[in-house]
C-alpha positions as CSV (number, residue, x, y, z in Angstrom):
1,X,21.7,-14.7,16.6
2,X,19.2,-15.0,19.9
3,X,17.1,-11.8,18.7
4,X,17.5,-13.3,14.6
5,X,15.4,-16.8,16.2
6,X,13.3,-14.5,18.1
7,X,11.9,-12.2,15.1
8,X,11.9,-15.6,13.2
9,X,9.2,-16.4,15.5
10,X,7.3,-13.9,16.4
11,X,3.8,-13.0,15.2
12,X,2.2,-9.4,14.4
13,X,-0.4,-7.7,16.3
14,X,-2.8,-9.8,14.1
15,X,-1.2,-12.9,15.2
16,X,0.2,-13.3,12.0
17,X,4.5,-14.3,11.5
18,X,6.5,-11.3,10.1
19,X,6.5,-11.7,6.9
20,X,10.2,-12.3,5.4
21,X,10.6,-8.4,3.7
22,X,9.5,-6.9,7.2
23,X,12.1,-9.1,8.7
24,X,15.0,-8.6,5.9
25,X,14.3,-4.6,6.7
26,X,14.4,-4.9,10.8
27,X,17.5,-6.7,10.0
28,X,19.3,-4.0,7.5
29,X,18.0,-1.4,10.3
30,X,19.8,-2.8,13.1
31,X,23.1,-3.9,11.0
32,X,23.0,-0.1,10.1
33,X,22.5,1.1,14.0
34,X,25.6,-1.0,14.9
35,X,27.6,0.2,11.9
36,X,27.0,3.5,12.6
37,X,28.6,3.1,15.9
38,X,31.4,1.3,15.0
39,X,32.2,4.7,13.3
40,X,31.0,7.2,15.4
41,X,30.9,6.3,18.7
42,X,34.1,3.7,19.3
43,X,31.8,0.3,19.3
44,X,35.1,-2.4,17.9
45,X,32.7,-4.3,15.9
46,X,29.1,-4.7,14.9
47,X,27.5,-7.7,16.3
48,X,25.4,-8.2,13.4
49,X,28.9,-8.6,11.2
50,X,29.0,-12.6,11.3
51,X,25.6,-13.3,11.4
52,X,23.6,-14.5,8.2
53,X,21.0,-12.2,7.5
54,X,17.2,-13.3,8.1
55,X,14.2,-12.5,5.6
56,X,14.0,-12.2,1.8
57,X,15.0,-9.6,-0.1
58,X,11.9,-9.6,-2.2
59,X,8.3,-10.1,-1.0
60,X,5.7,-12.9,-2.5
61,X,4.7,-12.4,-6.3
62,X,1.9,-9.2,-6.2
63,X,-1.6,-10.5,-7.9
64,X,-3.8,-8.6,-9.7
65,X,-7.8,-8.4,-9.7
66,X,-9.2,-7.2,-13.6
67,X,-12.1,-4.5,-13.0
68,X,-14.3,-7.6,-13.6
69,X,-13.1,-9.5,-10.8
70,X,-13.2,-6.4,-8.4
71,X,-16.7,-5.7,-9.5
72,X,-17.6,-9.5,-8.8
73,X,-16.4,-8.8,-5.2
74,X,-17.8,-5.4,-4.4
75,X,-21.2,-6.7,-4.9
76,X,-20.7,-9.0,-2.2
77,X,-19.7,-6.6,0.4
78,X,-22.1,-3.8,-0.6
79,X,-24.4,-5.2,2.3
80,X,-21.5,-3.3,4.8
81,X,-21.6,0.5,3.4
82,X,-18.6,0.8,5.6
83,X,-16.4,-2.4,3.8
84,X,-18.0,-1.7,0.4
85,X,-16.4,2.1,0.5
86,X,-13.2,1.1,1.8
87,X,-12.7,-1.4,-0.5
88,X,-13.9,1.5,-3.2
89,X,-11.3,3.8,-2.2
90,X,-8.0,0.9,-2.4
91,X,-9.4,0.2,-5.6
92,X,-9.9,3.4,-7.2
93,X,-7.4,5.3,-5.3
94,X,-4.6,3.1,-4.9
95,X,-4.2,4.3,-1.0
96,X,-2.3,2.2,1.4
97,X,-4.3,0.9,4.0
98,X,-2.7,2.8,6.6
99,X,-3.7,5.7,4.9
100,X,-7.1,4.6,4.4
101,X,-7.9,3.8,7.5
102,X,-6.6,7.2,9.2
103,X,-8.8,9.4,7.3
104,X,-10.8,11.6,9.2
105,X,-14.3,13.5,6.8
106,X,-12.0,16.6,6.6
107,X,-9.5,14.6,5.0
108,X,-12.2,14.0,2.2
109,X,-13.3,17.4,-0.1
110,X,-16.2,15.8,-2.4
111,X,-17.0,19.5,-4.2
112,X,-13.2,18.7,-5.6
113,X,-13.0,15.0,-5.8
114,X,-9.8,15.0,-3.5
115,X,-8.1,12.4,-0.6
116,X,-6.3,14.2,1.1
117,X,-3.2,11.9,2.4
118,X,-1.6,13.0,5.5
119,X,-1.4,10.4,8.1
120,X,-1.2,6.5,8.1
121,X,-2.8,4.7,10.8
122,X,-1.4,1.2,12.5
123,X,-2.6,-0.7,15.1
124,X,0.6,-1.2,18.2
125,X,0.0,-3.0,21.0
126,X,-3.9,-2.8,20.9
127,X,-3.6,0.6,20.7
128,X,-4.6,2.8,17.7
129,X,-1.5,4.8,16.9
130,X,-1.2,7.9,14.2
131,X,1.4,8.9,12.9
132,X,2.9,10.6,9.8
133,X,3.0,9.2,6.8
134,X,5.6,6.5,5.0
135,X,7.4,9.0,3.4
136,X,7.8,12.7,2.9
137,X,6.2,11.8,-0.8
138,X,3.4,10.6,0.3
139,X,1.9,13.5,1.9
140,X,-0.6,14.1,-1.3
141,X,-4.1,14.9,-2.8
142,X,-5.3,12.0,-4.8
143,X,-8.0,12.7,-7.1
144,X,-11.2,10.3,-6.6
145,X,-13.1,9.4,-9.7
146,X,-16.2,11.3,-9.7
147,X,-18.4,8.5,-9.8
148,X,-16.5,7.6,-6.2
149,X,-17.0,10.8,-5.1
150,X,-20.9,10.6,-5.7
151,X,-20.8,7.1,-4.0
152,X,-19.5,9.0,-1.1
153,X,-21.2,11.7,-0.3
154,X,-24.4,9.8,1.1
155,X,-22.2,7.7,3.3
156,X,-20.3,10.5,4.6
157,X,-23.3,12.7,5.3
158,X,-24.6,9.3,7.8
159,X,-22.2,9.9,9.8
160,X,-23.5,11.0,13.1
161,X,-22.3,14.4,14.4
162,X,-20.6,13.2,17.3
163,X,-18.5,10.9,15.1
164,X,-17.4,13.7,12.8
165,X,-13.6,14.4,14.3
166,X,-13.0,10.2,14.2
167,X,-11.7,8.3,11.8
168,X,-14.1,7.5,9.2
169,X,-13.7,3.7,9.2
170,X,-13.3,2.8,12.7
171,X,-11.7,-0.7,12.3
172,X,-8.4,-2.1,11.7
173,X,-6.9,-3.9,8.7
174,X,-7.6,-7.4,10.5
175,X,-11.2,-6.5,9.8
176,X,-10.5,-5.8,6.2
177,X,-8.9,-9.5,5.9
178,X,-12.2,-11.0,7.2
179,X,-14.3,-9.3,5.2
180,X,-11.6,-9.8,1.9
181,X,-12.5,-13.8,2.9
182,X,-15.9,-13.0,3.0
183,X,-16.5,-11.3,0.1
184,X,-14.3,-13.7,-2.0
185,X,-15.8,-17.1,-0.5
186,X,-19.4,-15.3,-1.7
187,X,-18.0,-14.9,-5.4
188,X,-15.9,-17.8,-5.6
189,X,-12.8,-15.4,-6.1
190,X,-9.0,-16.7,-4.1
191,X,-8.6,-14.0,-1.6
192,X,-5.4,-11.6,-2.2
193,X,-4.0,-9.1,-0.1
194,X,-4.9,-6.1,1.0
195,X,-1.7,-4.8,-0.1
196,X,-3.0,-5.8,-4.1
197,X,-5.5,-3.8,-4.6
198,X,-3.2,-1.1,-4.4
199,X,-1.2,-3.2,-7.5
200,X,-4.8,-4.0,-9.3
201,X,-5.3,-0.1,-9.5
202,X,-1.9,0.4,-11.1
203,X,-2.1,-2.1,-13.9
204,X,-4.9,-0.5,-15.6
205,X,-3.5,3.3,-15.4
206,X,-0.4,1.3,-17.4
207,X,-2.2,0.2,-19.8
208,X,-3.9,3.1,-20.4
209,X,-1.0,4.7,-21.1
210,X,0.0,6.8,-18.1
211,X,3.6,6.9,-17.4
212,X,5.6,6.0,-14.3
213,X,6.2,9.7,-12.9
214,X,2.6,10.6,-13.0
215,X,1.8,6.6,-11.6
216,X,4.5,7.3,-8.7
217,X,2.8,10.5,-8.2
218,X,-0.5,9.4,-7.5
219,X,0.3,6.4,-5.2
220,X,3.0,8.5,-3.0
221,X,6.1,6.8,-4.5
222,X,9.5,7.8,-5.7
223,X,9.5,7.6,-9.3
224,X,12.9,4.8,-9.1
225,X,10.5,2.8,-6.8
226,X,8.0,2.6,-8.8
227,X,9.8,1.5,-11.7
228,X,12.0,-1.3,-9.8
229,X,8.5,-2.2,-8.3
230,X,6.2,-2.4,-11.5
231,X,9.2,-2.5,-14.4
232,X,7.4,-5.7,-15.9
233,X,4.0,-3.7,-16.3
234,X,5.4,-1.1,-18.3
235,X,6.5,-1.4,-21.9
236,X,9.7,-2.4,-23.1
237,X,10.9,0.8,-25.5
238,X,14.6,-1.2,-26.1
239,X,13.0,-2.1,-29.7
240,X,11.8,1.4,-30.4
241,X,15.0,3.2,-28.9
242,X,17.4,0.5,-31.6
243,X,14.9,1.2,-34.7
244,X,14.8,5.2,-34.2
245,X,19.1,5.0,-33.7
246,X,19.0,3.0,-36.9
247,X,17.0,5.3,-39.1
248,X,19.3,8.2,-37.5
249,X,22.2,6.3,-38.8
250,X,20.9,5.3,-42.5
251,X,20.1,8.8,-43.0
């Protein structure tokens, strides 16, 4: 119950509080560390057994920015190549920011319009940490928009030489959330997260049709994630599934 009131109050890297997902998931983690060795290694009982456990189960409600609104804010930032292209890629992309920021020029073939996704980046203790990424999944190649990839190639060839074997965007996500204020006070847009421009990239593929395994595919998910995660973007096909069993049965 000490450590609970101790995560309760503890701030981030950024200075921000854990938020209460990140909490509920340090939580489940530990519970499971002590269950396992109540079973395996002769511990009588889990500590974590008569606590009451800390966090949410489900994070804030994810917002959405239409292309219009997006397009409002790019032109805002465009006077940082650097913010303007990261931004670009979360966008178009639908990269997690870890993986954005640990991209390296290699990591980025223009001749085939490709991402490739291999490593996430997080800042620990004022130190810049790589490590692999979230999930065995989302090792991937995500296909950039052409018109992305042409926006690219200028800013990639500036980079100098000696910057070549760095990451490409040299900041951390703090950055990204001043520069998300920035560009919103400018437009007259409420900030979201970072985290939602990752969700503003999927509405659209939705509604143009594309289905959740090819969606999960692209954004380094498990298909069942994705559809507990986005279920209310997609469809319901209950009334087409009854109609199609009731023309089987008339016939």
């Amino acid at each position: 119950m000490d450590w609970q009131n101790k995560m309760v109050g503890s701030y981030d890297d950024e200075g921000k509080p854990y938020s209460g997902t990140y909490l509920r998931t340090i939580n489940n983690q530990l519970s499971a560390i002590f269950n396992h060795a109540v079973k395996y290694y002769g511990l009588g009982k889990s500590p974590a057994a008569p606590t009451i456990k800390i966090g949410e189960r489900q994070g804030s409600e994810m917002k959405f920015w239409t292309k219009e609104q997006y397009l409002m804010f790019s032109e805002e930032v465009m006077d940082k190549p650097a913010s303007f292209y990261v931004f670009e890629i979360l966008c178009w992309c639908g990269l997690r920011v870890g993986e954005l920021l640990a991209l390296e020029p290699e990591d980025i073939d223009l001749r085939k319009c490709l991402i490739h996704a291999t490593k996430s980046y997080q800042r620990i203790k004022r130190r810049d940490v790589i490590t692999s990424p979230k999930t065995p999944k989302s090792r991937r190649d995500v296909v950039m928009p052409e018109f992305l990839a042409d926006e690219l190639a200028d800013f990639l060839e500036s980079i100098p030489k000696e910057r070549r074997e760095r990451r490409i965007f040299g900041f951390t996500k703090n950055y990204l959330h001043h520069e998300m204020k920035r560009g919103c006070a400018a437009c007259g847009l409420g900030p979201i997260r970072i985290h939602d421009l990752r969700h503003s990239h999927v509405s659209p593929l939705v509604e143009m049709g594309f289905g959740a395994i090819a969606i999960a595919d692209r954004l380094g998910r498990e298909t069942y994630e994705m559809t507990l995660r986005y279920a209310h973007l997609f469809p319901s096909k209950q009334s087409d599934m009854a109609e199609a069993l009731d023309r089987g049965r008339r016939l």
